[in-house]
C-alpha positions in Angstrom: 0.0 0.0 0.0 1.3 3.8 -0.9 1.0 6.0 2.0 2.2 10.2 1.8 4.4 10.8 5.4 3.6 14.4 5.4 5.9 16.7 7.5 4.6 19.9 9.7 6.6 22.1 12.0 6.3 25.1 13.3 6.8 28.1 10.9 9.6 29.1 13.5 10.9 25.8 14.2 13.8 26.1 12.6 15.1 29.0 14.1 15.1 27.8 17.9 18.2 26.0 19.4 17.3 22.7 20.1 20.7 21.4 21.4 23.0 19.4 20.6 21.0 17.4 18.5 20.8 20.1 16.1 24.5 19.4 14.7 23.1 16.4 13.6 19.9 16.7 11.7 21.4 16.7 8.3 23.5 13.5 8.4 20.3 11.9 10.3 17.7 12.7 7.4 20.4 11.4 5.4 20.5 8.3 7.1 16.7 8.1 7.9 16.5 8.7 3.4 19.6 6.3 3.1 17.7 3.7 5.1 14.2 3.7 3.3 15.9 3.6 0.1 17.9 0.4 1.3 14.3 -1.0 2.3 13.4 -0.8 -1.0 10.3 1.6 0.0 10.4 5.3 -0.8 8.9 6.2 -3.9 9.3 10.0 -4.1 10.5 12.5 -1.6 10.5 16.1 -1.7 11.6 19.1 0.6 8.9 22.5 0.1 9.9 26.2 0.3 8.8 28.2 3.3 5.0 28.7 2.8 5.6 32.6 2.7 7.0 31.2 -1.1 3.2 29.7 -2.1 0.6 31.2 -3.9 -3.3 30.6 -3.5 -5.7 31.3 -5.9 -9.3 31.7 -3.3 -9.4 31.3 0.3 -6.9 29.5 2.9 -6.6 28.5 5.9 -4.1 30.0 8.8 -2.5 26.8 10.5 -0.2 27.0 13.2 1.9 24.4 11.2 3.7 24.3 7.8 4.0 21.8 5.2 7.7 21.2 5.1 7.7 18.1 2.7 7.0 14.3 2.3 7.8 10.8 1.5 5.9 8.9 -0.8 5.8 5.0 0.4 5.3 1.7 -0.6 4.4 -0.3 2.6 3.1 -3.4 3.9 0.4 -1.5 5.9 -0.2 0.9 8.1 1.7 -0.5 10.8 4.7 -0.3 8.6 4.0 3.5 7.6 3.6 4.4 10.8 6.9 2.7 11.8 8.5 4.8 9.3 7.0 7.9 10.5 7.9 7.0 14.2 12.0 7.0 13.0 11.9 10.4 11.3 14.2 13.2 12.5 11.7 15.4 12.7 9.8 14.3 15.0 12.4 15.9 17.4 10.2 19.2 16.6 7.5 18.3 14.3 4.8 16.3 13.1 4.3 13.7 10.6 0.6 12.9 9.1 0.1 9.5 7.4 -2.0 9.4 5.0 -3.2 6.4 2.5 -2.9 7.1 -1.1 -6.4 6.2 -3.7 -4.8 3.5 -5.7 -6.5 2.4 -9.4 -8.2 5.8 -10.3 -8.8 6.3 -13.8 -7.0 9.6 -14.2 -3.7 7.9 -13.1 -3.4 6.9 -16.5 -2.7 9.8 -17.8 0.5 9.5 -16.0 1.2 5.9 -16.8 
């Protein structure tokens, strides 16, 4: 099963000090990348400009939370999504969603 591991933070929390840790958050998501692509399940990943970068065309909502990015999985199940989820380095100072991805609709052919 495809599943999206969407990642929120803070739009400031990038710009608090975190400790020690922080020294190591590039080499981790690295590592954390390294290892789902050694597990054979990423599919697509992507990293997202600041949200002061979008553009909306109608009304949007204010969140207290930014999209930063996602992975794009192919996973047993849920348990196995949320596994992945679980090992992020973000979640020193975010939050991941997990969300299942509609598999079979016709207008995916298009892309095929």
């Amino acid at each position: 099963m495809k599943y999206a591991l969407l990642l929120y933070a803070a739009p400031d929390a990038g710009r608090h000090d975190h400790g020690p840790a922080d020294d190591r958050v590039f080499p981790d998501w690295v590592s954390y990348t390294q290892a789902m692509k050694d597990a054979g399940v990423v599919l697509g990943a992507e990293q997202l400009r600041p949200a002061d970068t979008a553009t909306t065309d109608g009304p949007f909502i204010e969140t207290k939370e930014h999209l930063l990015g996602f992975y794009l999985v192919d996973v047993a199940d849920v348990d196995a999504a949320l596994d992945w989820a679980a090992r992020m380095p973000l979640m020193r100072y975010g939050k991941v969603e997990v969300r299942p991805v509609i598999e079979g609709s016709a207008w995916r052919a298009v892309l095929d």
